[in-house]
N, C-alpha and C positions, 0 to 999 in steps of 0.2 A: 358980189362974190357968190359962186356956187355953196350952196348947203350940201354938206355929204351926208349922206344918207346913214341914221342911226345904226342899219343895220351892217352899213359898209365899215363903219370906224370898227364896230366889234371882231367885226371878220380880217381887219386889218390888224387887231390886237389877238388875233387868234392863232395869227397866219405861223409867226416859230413854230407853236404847240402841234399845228394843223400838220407844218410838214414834216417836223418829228415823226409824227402820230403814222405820217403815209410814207414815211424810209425804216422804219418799225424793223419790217421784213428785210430788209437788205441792211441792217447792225446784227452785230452781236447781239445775242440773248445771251442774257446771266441768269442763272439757274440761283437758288438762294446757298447749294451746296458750293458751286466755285467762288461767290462772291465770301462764302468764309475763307475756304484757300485761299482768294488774294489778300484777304486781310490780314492772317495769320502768318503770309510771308511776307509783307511788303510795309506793313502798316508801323506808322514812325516810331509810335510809343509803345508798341509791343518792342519794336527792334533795340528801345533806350531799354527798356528793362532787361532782356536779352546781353547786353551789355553787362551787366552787374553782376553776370555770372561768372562772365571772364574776371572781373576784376574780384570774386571770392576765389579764383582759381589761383591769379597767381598771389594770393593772401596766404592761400594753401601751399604754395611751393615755399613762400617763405619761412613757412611754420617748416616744412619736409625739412629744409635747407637746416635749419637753426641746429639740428643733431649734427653735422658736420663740423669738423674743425677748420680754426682762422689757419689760415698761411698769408705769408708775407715774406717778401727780399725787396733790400734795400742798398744802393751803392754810393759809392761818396767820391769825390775829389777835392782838396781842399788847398789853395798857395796860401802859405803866412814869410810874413818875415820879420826880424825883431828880436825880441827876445822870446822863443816859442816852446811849446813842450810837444819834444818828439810822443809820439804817443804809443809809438811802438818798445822805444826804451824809457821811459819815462822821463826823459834827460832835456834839460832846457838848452839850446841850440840859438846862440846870439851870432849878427851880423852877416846869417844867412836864408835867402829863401827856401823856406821848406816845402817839399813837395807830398802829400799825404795822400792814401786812398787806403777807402774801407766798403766791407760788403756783408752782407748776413742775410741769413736767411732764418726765419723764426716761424713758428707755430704753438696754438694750443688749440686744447678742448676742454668744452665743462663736462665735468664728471657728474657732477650732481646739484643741481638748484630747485629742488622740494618739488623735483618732476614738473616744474612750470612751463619747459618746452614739450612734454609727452599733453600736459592739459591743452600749451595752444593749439597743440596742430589736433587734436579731437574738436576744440573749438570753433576752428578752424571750416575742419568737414561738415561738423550743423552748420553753421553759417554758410556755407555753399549750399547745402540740402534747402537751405531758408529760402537761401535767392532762388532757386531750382521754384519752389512751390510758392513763390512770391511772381515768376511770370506766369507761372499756370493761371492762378488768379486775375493776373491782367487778358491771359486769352481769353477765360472764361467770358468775364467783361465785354471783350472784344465781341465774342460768338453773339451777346446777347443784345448788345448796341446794334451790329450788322442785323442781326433778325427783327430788332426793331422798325429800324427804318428802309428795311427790303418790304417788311407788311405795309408800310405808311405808304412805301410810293408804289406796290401793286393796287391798296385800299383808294386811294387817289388817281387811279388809273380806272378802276372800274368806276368811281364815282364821276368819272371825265365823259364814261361811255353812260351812264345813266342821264347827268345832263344836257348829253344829246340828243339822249332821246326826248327829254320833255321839250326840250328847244323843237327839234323838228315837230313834234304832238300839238305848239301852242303856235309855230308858224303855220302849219295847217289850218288849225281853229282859225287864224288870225287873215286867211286869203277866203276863209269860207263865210267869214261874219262880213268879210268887205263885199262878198258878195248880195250879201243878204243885206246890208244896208242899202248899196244901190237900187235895192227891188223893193226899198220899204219895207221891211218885213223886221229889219231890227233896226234902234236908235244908233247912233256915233256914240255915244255912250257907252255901249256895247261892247266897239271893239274899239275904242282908249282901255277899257278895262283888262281885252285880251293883250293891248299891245303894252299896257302896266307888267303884266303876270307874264310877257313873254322878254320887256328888259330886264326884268327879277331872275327869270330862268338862264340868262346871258351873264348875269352876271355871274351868277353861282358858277355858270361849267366855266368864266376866267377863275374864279377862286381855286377851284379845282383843280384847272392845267395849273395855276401858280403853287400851287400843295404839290401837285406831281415833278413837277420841276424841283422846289425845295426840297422835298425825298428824294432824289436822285444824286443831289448835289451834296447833300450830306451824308450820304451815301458811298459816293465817291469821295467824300475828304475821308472817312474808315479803310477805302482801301486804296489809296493815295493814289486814286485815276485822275488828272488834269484833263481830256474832255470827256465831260460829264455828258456831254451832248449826243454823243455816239453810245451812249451806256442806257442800254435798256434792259432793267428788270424783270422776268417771266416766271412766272409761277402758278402753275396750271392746279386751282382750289375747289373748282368742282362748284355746281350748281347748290350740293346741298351739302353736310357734312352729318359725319356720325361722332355719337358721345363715345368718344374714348374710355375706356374702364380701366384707370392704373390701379396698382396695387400698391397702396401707399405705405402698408409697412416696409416694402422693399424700398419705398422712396427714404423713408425717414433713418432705413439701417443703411442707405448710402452717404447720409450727411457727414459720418467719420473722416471720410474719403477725403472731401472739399478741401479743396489746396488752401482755404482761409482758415478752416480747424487743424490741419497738418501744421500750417505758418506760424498757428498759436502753441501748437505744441512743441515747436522747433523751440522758441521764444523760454519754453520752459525749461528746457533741455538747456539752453547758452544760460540761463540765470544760474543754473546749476553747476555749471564749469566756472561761473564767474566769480561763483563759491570758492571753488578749486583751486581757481588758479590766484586766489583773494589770500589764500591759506598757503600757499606754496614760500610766500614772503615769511614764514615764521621757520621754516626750516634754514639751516647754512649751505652754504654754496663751498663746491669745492673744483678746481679747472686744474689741469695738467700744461704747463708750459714747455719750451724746448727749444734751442735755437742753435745755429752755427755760425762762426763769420772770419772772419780775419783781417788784417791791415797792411803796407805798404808805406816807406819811410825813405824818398829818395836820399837825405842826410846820412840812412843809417848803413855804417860799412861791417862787412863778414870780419870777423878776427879768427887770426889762421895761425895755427901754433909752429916756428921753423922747426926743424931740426935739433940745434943749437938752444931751444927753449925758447927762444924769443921770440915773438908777435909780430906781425904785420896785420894791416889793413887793408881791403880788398871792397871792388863793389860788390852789393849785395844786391844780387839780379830780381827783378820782378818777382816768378815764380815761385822762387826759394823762398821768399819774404812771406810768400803770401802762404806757401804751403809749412814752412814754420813757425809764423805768426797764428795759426787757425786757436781756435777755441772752442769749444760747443758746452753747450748747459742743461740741464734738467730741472725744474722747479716744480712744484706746490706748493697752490693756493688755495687758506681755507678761509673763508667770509662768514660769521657768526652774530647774526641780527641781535641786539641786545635792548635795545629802545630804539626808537625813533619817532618818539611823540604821537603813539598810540595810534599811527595811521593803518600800520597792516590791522590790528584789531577793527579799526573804523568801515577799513575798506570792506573786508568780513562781515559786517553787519549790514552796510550798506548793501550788498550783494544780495544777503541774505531776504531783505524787505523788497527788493527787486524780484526776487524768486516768487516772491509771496503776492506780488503785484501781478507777474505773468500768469502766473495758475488764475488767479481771478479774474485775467484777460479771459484763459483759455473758457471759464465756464461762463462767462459772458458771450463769446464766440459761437460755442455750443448754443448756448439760450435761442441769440441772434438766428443763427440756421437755424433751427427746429420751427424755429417760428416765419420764419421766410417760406419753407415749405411745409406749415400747415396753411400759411395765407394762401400759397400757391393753388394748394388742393381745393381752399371754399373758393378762391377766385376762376378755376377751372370749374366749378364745379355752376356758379352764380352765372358764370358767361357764357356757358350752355343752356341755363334757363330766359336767360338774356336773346340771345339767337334763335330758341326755339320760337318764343313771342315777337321777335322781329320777322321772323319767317309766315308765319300766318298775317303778322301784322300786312307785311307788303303782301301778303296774298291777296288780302281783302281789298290792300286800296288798290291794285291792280284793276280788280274785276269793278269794281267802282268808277274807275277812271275811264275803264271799257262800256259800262253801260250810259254813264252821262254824259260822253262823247256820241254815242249813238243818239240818247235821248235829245242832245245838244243840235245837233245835224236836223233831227226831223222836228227842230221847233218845241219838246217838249221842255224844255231843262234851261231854265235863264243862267245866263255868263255870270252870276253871280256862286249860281250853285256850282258850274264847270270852274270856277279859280277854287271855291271853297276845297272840290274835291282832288283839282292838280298838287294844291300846294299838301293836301294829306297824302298824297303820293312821294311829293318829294322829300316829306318828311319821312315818310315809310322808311324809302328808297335807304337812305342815311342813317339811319337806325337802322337796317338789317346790313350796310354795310360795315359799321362799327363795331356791331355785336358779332360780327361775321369774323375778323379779323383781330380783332380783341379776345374772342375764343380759341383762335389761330395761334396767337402767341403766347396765350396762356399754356397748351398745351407745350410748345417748346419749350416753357419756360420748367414745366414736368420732366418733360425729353431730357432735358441740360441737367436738372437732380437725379436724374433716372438712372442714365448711362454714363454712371462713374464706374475705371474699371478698379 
């Protein structure tokens, strides 16, 4: 059986990455600003939270609703037969089927229940405001997941193009040592050593296309794109970068803002109502009733006075019945709590260590921020001095790489000292591009406490 060529298997394990790499130009380019638009319209778990707002919404009409008064109508038709009670004369009615029908129409309202409907629907509107600044908090989230993994898979794309270059740098060395062995001039030993340092270089740019590809991919699960493969990341960073100079008092007088200190605040606000409406249980209730109806008594006959004084009996038509059988009512109702096993009192307290609970959320919240963005500020501030030494670092091993590649060619520089100084390259290389993009999202990460409005 033919042996394939070490160099072909890679290039065969390269080839997706390769033609990605060369349809580049002819995809879409996602800018890092669209790829937050689609994730803030499209993305699942923003849209579930998004959800919660509707349902405080109609929590809210319920509460609007509860000041309205009940109405109801109700109608009947009833056959007995037997011994029955007319219900219209109150009269028992044996050895015939009786025919009945009733109708009514009723209503009330509460007049007064220790304002417990005026507390829910206040209630109510924080608990919406809650949800309102409980998805802001997931966008946030959202904004800062996407910026994460849009830097990993540009930082993975430039380290894709750095790997290619030491690949092509060490294939070079690797055709120029074969030729110098054939002319005696260097051992095989030699270049086994280049062709060691140039499967180590193969390997790393597959690790690399494999990082590029897994940024992209999880990338696309945030803005819920199914092919990831046509999705290419662009974000034009510049050769070099400058220190930003924020103004952190402004940073740390925006931390109020954060949908997460509002959230906590909301939280103190509803412990507060929960007081309210805890307390609303000690006052009485009082509701306004009202109703009208009438009945229908096929048994029951009109009595008609003659002339002469004497009586007769007559049917007594539908309409008539109904319209002189009518009734209507007015009532009041008053409800006066007297005991009930110390639960409104308990509930009152309970409420009350809930209150007292949320405030201590809220200044733990507070603590949390202040301190997320002092971290931000030394982490912006370290990852700039991080980058600046990464910068001169690959400066150096650049011009390094450039002279004992020269030195290398004309015989001066054994293959021991050229891997020594490649692989200081491609450590450079990776450390300036970590620090590079690590400084990158630290400032966004400023940006995002910055520009709260």
């Amino acid at each position: 059986m033919r042996k394939i060529p070490r160099i072909t298997i890679c290039a065969l394990a390269l080839l997706p990455y390769i033609l990605i790499a060369q349809e580049a130009d002819s995809l879409r380019r996602w800018t890092l600003d669209e790829c937050l638009d689609r994730a803030l319209e499209h993305n699942i778990e923003l849209r579930s939270e998004r959800l919660s707002v509707e349902e405080r919404d109609i929590s809210l009409s319920d509460s609007r609703w509860a000041f309205a008064p009940s109405l109801s109508a109700s109608a009947g038709y009833n056959l007995s037969t037997g011994r029955v009670l007319d219900e219209t004369t109150y009269d028992f009615v044996t050895n015939e089927t009786v025919g009945s029908s009733s109708a009514s129409v009723s209503g009330s309202v509460l007049l007064f229940n220790g304002l417990r409907n005026l507390r829910q629907l206040q209630y109510s509107r924080i608990d919406r405001e809650a949800a309102i600044l409980q998805v802001e908090k997931a966008a946030d989230d959202l904004r800062l997941n996407v910026t994460a993994y849009f830097l990993e898979a540009i930082c993975a794309w430039e380290n894709i193009r750095d790997c290619e270059a030491v690949v092509a740098s060490l294939r070079k060395q690797e055709e120029h040592t074969s030729e110098k062995v054939r002319a005696g001039k260097v051992t095989r030993a030699d270049l086994l050593q280049i062709q060691s340092q140039l499967s180590e270089a193969e390997n790393s740019l597959i690790v690399a296309e494999h990082s590029y590809g897994m940024s992209r991919l999880n990338l696309c699960q945030l803005l819920e794109i199914e092919d990831y493969s046509s999705f290419i990341p662009y974000f034009d960073s510049g050769d070099s970068l400058e220190y930003a100079l924020k103004d952190y008092s402004a940073i740390l007088d925006g931390a109020e803002r954060l949908p997460e200190v509002g959230l906590a605040r909301k939280e103190v606000e509803l412990a507060r109502k929960n007081i309210q409406l805890a307390r609303s249980s000690y006052y009485p209730s009082l509701s306004l009733s009202a109703g009208y109806g009438s009945s229908y008594s096929n048994v029951r006959q009109k009595v008609l006075l003659n002339n002469d004084g004497s009586y007769t009996y007559a049917p007594y038509p539908f309409i008539e019945q109904y319209r002189d059988n009518a009734s209507a009512y007015v009532s009041f109702g008053l409800s006066i709590p007297i005991l009930n096993g110390m639960t409104t009192r308990n509930s009152v307290r309970r409420a009350k260590v809930q209150l007292q609970r949320s405030e201590l959320e809220l200044e733990t919240v507070r603590k949390i921020v202040r301190k997320e963005i002092l971290q931000a500020v030394m982490d912006t501030e370290a990852a700039w001095k991080k980058y600046t030494g990464s910068v001169n670092y690959l400066s150096s091993a650049r011009e390094a790489a450039r002279q004992i590649g020269v030195k290398y060619e004309a015989g001066a520089a054994t293959v021991v000292e050229y891997n020594t100084v490649m692989s200081t390259l491609v450590e450079a290389q990776t450390q300036h591009l970590s620090a590079k993009y690590e400084y990158l999202f630290k400032l966004k990460v400023l940006e995002f406490y910055e520009n709260r409005d």
